[in-house]
DRENTI-226639 format. One record per residue (C-alpha): residue in three letters; x, y, z. Coordinates in steps of 0.02 Angstrom, whole numbers, padded with zeros to 5 digits, always signed. Layout:
% DRENTI-226639
ALAXYZ ...
//
This chain:
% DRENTI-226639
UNK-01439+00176+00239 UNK-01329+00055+00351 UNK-01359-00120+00349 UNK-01468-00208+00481 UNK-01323-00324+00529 UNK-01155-00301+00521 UNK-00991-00445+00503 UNK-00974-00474+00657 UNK-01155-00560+00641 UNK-01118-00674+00518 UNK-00990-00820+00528 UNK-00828-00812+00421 UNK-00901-00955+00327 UNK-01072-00865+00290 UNK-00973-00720+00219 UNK-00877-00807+00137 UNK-01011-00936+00060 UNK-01097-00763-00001 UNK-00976-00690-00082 UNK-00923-00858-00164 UNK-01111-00843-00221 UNK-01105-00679-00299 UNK-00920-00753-00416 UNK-00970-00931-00437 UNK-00838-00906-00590 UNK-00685-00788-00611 UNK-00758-00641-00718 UNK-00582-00588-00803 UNK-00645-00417-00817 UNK-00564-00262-00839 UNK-00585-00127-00726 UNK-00702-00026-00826 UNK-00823-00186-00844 UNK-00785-00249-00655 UNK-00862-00062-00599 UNK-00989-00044-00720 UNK-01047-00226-00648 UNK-01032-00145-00481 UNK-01127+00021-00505 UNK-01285-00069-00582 UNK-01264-00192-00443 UNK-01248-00054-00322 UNK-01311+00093-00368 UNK-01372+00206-00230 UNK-01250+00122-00109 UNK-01111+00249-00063 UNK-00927+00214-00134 UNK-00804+00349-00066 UNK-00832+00464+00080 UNK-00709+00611+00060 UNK-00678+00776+00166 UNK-00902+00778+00199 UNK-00925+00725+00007 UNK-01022+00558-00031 UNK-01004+00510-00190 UNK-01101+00345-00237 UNK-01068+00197-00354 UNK-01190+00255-00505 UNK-01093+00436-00473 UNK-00930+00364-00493 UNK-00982+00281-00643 UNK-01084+00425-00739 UNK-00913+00523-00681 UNK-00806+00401-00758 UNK-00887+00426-00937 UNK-00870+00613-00916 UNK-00684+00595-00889 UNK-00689+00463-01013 UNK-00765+00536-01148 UNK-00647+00701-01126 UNK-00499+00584-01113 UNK-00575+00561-01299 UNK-00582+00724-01367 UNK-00410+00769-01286 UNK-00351+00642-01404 UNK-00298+00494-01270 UNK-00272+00329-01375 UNK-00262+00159-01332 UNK-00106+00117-01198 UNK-00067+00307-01179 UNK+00009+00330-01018 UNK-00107+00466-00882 UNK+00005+00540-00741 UNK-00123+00558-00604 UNK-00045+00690-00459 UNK-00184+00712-00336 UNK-00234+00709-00148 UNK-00351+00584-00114 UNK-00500+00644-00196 UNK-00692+00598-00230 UNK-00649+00594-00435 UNK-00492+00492-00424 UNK-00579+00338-00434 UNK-00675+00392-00576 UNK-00525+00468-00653 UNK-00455+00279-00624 UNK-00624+00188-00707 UNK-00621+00329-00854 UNK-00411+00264-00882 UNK-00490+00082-00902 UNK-00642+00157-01026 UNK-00537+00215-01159 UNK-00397+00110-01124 UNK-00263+00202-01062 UNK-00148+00171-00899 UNK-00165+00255-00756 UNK-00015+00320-00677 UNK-00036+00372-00498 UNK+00102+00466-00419 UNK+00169+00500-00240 UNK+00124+00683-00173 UNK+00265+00711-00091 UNK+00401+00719-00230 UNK+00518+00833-00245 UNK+00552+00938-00426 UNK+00707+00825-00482 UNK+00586+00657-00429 UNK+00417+00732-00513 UNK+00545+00758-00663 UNK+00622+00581-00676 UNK+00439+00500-00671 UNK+00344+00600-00791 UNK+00503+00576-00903 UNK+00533+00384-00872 UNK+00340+00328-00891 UNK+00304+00441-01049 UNK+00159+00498-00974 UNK+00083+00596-01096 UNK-00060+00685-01002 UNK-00048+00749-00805 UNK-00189+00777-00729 UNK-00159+00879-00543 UNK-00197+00981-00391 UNK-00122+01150-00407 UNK-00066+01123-00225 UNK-00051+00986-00112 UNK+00000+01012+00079 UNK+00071+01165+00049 UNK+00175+01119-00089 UNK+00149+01234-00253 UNK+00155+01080-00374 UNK+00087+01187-00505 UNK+00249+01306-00501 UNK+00340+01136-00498 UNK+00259+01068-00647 UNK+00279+01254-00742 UNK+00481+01270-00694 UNK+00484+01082-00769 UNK+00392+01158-00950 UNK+00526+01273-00948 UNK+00672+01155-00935 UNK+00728+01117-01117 UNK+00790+00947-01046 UNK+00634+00911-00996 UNK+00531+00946-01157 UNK+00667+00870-01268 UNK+00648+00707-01156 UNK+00460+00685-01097 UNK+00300+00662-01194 UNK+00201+00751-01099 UNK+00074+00860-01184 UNK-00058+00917-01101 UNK-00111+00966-00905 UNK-00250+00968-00845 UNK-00243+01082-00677 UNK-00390+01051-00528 UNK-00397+01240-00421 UNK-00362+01198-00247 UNK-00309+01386-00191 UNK-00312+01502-00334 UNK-00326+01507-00521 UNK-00146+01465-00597 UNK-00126+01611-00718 UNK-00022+01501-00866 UNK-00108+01465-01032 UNK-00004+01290-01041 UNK-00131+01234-00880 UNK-00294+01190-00949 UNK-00446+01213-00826 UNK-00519+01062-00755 UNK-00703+01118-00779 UNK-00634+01155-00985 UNK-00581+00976-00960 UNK-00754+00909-00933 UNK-00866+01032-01024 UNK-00786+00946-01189 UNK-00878+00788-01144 UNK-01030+00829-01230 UNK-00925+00825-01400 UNK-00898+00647-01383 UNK-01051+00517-01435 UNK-01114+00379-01306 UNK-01057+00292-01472 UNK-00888+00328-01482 UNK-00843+00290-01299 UNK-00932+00108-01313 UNK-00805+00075-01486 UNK-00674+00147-01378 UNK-00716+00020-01216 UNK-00739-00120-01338 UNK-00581-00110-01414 UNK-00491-00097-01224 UNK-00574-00254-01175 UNK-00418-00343-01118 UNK-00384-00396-00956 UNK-00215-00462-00981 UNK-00173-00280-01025 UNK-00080-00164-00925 UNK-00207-00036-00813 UNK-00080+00042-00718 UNK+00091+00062-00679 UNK+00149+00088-00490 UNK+00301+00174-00432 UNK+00396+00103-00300 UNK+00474+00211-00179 UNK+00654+00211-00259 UNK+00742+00157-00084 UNK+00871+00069-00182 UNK+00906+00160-00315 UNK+00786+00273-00447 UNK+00614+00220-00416 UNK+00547+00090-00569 UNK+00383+00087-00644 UNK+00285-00071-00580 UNK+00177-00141-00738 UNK+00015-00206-00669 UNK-00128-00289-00773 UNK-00301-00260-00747 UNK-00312-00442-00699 UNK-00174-00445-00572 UNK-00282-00277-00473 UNK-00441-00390-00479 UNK-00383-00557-00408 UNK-00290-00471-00285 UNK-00418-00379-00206 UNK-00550-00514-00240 UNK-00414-00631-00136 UNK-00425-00495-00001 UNK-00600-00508+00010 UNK-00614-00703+00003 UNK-00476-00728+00147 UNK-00531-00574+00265 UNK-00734-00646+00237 UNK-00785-00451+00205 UNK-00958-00446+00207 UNK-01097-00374+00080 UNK-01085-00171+00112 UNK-00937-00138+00224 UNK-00862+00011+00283 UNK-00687+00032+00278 UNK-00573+00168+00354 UNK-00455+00195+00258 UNK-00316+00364+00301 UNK-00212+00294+00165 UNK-00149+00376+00011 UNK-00228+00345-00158 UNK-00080+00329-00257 UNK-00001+00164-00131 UNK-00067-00006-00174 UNK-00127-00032-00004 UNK-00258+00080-00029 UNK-00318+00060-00186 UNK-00292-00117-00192 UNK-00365-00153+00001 UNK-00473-00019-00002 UNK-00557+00032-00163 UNK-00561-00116-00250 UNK-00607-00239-00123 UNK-00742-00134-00062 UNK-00827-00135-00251 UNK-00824-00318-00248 UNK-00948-00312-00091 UNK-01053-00157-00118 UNK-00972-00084+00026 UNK-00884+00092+00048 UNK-00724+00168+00089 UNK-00681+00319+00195 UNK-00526+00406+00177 UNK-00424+00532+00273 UNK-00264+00592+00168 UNK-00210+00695+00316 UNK-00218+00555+00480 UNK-00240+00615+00650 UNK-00283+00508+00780 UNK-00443+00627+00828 UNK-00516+00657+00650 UNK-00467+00457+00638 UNK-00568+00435+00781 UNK-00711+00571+00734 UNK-00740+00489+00563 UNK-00739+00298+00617 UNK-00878+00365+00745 UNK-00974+00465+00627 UNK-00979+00341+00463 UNK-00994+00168+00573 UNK-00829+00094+00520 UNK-00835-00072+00527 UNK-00640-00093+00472 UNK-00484+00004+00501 UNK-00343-00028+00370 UNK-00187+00062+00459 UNK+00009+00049+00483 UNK+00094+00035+00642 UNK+00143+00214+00655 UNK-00040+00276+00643 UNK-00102+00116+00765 UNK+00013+00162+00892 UNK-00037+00361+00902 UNK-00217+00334+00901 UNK-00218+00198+01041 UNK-00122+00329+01139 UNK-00257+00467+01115 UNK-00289+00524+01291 UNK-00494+00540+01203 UNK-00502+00392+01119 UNK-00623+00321+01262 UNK-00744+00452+01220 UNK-00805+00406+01049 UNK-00934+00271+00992 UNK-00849+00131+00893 UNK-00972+00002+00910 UNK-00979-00045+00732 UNK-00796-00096+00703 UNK-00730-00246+00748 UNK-00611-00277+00609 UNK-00422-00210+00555 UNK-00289-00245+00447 UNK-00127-00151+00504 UNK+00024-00201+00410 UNK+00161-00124+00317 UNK+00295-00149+00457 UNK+00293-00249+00620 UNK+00197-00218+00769 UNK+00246-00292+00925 UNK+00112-00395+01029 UNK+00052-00269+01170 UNK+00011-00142+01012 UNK-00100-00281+00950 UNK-00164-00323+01140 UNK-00190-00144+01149 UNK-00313-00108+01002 UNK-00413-00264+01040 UNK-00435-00180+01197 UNK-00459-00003+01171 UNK-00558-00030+01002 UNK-00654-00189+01039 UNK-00594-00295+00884 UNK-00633-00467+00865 UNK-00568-00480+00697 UNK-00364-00440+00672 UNK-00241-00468+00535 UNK-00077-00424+00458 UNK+00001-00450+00283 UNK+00113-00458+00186 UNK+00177-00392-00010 UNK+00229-00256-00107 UNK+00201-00161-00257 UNK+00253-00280-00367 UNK+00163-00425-00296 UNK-00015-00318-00323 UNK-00018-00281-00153 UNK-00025-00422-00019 UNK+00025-00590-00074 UNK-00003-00678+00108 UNK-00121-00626+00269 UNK-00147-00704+00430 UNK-00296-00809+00452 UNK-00460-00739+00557 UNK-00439-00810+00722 UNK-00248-00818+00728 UNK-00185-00781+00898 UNK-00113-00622+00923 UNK+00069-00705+00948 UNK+00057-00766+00784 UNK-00011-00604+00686 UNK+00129-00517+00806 UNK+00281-00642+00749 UNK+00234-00676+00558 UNK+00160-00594+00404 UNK+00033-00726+00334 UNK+00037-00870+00198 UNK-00039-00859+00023 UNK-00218-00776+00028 UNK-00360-00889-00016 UNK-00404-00872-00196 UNK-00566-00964-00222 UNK-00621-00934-00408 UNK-00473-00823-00417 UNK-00361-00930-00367 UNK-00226-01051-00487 UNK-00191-01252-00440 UNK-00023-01244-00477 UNK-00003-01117-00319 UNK-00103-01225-00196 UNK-00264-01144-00232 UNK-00191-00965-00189 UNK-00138-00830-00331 UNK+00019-00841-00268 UNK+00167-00951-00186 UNK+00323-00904-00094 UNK+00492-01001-00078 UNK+00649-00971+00028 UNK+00808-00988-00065 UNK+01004-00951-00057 UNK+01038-00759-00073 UNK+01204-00787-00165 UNK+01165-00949-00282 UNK+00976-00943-00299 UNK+00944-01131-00269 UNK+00791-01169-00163 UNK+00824-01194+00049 UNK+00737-01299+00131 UNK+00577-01266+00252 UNK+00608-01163+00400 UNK+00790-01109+00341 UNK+00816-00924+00332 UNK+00845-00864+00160 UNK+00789-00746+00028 UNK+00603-00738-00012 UNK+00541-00767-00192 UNK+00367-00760-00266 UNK+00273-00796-00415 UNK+00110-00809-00471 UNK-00049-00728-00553 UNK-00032-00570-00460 UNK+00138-00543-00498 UNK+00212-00390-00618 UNK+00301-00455-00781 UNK+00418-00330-00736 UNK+00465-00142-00736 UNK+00426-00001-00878 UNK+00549+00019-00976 UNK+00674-00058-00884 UNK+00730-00214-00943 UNK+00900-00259-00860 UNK+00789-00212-00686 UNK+00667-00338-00749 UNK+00788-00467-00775 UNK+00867-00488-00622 UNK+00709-00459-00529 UNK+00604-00608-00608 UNK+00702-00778-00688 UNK+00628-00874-00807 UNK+00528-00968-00714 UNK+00434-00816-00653 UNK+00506-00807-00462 UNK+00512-00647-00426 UNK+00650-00579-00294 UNK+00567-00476-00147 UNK+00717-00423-00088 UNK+00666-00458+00082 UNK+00749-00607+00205 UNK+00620-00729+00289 UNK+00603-00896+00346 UNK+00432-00998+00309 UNK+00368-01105+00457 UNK+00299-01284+00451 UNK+00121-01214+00407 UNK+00175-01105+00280 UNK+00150-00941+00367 UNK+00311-00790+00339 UNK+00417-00727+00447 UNK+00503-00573+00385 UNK+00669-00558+00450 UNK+00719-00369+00358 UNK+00755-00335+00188 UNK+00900-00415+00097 UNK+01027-00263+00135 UNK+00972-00239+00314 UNK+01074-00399+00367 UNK+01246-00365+00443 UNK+01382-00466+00524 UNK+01466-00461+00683 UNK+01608-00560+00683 UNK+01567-00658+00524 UNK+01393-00712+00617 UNK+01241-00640+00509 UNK+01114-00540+00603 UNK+00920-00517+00557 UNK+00872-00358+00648 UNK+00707-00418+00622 UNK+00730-00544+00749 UNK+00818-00444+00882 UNK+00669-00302+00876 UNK+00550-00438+00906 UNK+00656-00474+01081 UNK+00651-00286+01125 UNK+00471-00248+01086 UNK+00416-00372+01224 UNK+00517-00266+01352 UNK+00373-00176+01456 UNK+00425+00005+01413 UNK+00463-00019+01246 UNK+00338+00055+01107 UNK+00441+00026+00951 UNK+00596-00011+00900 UNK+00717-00042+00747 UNK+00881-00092+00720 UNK+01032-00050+00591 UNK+01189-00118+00564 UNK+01356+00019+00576 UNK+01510-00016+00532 UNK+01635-00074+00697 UNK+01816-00081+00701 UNK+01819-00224+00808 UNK+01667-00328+00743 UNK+01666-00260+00563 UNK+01466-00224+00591 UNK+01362-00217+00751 UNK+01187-00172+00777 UNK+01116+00008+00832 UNK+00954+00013+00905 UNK+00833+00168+00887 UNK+00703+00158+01027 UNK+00519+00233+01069 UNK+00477+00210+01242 UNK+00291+00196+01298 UNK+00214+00369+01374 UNK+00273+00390+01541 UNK+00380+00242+01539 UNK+00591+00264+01569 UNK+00719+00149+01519 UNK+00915+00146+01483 UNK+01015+00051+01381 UNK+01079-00059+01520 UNK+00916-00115+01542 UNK+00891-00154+01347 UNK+01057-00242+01348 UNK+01008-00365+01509 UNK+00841-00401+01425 UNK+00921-00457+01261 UNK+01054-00569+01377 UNK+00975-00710+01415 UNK+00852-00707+01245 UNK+00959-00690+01106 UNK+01156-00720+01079 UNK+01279-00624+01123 UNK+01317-00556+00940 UNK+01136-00512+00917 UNK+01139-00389+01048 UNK+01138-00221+00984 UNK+01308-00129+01053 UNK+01209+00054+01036 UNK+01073+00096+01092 UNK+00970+00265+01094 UNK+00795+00343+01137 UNK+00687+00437+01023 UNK+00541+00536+01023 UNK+00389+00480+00914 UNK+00405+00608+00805 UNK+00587+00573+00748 UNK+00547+00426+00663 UNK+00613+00460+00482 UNK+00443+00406+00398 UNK+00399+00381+00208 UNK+00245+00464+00127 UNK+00132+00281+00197 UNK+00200+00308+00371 UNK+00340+00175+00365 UNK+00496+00185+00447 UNK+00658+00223+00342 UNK+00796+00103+00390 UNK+00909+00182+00265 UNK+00893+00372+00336 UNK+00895+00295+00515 UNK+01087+00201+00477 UNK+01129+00399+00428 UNK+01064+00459+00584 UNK+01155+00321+00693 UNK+01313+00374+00582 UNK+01287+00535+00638 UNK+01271+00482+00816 UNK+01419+00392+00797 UNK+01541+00545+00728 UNK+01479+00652+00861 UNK+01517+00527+01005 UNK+01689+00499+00933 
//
């Protein structure tokens, strides 16, 4: 049953005050103690809505200690490592709680892998169970994961022991696949006793629940170690600086294994009671279709699914009364997008963010009420952290610096430099990967982002690009952040993004990749005269093409990658020679 009242009703500070209400004290809970709070809190309330399933918070839970106690009699011990290959589905956040029970970590891992990647993970993070779906879009992962069993490399260099195999077409027909119903029936052979000495012993916040892969963009992807404690005040941050209400519903077409949505979606919403609805497979009309049907009251989205939906010729048609908040983030969105979906969704509540995998998440957000030109032009500052939250970093869980790229030492406020954070969100560093984990954090805990940024007067972000998207022309460095923000006020522009190529006359110069609006033209003498008078001449991109929406190279979370668009402009660039 919905709510009487929804956000909108209340006043940030009345949401806020109530949830402040409900943690007058920071818990330091693990995850298996934060939901089994939640459930008896919230018990009837629905948690997850999934493909027409509802599954609600005392289901998760009683789920969870099925999982749990077969985790148990499959012989899982304290701090073993669970490989968790899924689509989004109604058990993986039981499968996540049941991790927590008995103390393992929970390993979630990116559906979209190929063979050689599914190999280097389950090798690098000695997982030593997998649990999976036999196939996921189309993909046979189960012939993937039986080729691997086969490879004597792999079994001389991985733990892994056991599978555990969920049917999603047809029975795999290989003994080394145990069933997933086998998998729960041995539940029953594990005491109510046993699992509660099992929990109590796990009882350690400070512990790591899970470990994260990043997506590998510069180099093999490493093994982000995250704490139950960092996933908590994160998403308790989120909560406190957004003012989500008591029972939200959050749309969520986000994949399970990111941060985003398990940290933004899942566990926020268990902090207020309120419930999340995914879509693993985003369209703009079932996006549309299931905001409508389950009264969203939030949309948490990326730029490349914003930008489709608002462009649905239907999207007029269908009742979205209920939602008046969003989060899109993830990668920039130029001001007439945001315009746009205040428009065509009826928002009165918009913000961005800011973080990565490493910093649990979002470290910064823009403000409620923020105008549009700033959520547009920057990424946040530090969240609010209430009872969460650490003096030493202002209140927040986290603070951010500027400093020199090449010597480390700290610029001052305003100057462009490289962004560093620390604080109680942040990883202690990479599995198994020392060396990484040294030059990623110093000893005073800064951690590098690897992005490029500049922090204003006020302490909100602006991201300028990642570290090795800067280029020179003519020994003058170039953000590309800065020119796209030029370009995506031009009136026919949807989205754009910029590379740097190698020149023979300027040693780099920028390529621009360029989605017009529907309906709209353009050519690049009109891109080059709009940059002329806005940004100097060295900024101005010398190439400049046209693309279709769907030739954005995307990764599995729908963001744009820089790296395989430089190898298309290099492309490009050979066959115009």
């Amino acid at each position: 049953m919905r709510k009487e009242k929804i956000g909108r009703d209340f006043t940030i500070t009345e949401r806020r005050e109530a949830l402040e209400e409900r943690f007058p004290v920071w818990p330091r809970n693990t995850l298996a103690t934060h939901f089994s709070k939640a459930c008896r809190t919230y018990p009837d309330r629905p948690f997850v809505y999934i493909e027409d399933t509802q599954v609600t918070y005392q289901e998760v839970w009683e789920n969870a200690r099925v999982y749990a106690k077969s985790f148990l009699h499959f012989g899982v011990k304290r701090r073993d490592h669970i490989a968790v290959l899924m689509e989004n589905d109604a058990v993986y956040p039981s499968l996540m709680i049941a991790a927590s029970l008995v103390g393992a970590v929970f390993i979630p891992i990116n559906t979209m892998l190929t063979k050689e990647e599914l190999s280097y993970i389950l090798r690098q993070s000695d997982s030593r169970f997998l649990i999976m779906h036999e196939t996921i879009k189309g993909t046979d992962y189960a012939e993937m994961v039986s080729q691997l069993l086969d490879d004597p490399t792999f079994r001389e260099e991985s733990l892994l022991e056991q599978v555990f195999c969920m049917e999603t077409v047809d029975r795999i027909d290989d003994d080394r696949f145990l069933d997933w119903h086998f998998f729960c029936s041995k539940s029953i052979a594990v005491s109510n006793t046993e699992l509660e000495q099992r929990r109590g012993a796990s009882e350690y916040p400070d512990e790591v629940a899970m470990i994260m892969y990043t997506s590998g963009s510069t180099g093999k992807p490493k093994g982000v170690m995250l704490t139950h404690d960092h996933l908590l005040r994160s998403s308790y941050s989120t909560c406190l600086s957004r003012a989500i209400e008591d029972g939200r519903v959050t749309f969520a077409p986000l994949p399970f294994y990111h941060c985003f949505a398990i940290i933004e979606g899942l566990l926020a919403m268990s902090f207020v009671g309120g419930a999340l609805v995914s879509d693993a497979r985003f369209t703009p009309l079932s996006a549309l279709k299931k905001m409508e049907a389950y009264q969203a009251n939030d949309f948490l989205c990326v730029p490349s699914m914003l930008v489709p939906l608002l462009n649905e010729p239907r999207v007029s048609e269908f009742d979205l009364s209920s939602l008046f908040a969003m989060w899109c983030g993830a990668a920039p969105a130029p001001i007439h997008v945001w315009e746009n979906a205040v428009k065509t969704l009826g928002l009165t509540e918009i913000c961005t963010g800011y973080g990565q995998t490493e910093v649990t998440s979002s470290g910064v957000t823009t403000e409620m009420g923020d105008p549009i030109e700033r959520i547009a032009t920057r990424v946040g500052r530090p969240k609010l952290g209430g009872v969460c939250g650490q003096p030493e970093f202002h209140g927040s869980v986290v603070e951010y610096k500027t400093i020199d790229p090449e010597t480390g030492e700290d610029v001052t406020t305003g100057s462009i430099g490289a962004l560093a954070v620390r604080g109680c969100t942040v990883t202690h560093g990479y599995y198994n990967k020392p060396d990484e984990t040294a030059r990623a954090i110093d000893k005073d805990g800064w951690l590098r982002t690897g992005d490029i940024g500049q922090i204003d007067e006020f302490g909100y972000i602006e991201v300028l690009g990642r570290t090795n998207d800067l280029y020179k022309v003519s020994g003058e460095l170039v953000a590309p952040r800065e020119v796209e923000e030029v370009i995506a006020e031009h009136p026919a522009v949807n989205q754009v993004f910029i590379v740097g190529v190698p020149d023979q006359i300027t040693t780099e110069a920028g390529a621009a990749f360029i989605e017009l609006k529907p309906g709209e033209s353009c050519v690049r003498r009109d891109i080059i005269d709009w940059c002329a008078s806005r940004v100097a001449r060295f900024k101005i991109p010398r190439h400049v093409w046209f693309i279709e929406a769907s030739d954005w190279p995307l990764t599995s979370t729908s963001k744009v990658q820089k790296f395989q668009l430089k190898e298309m402009a290099m492309e490009r660039l050979g066959r115009e020679k």
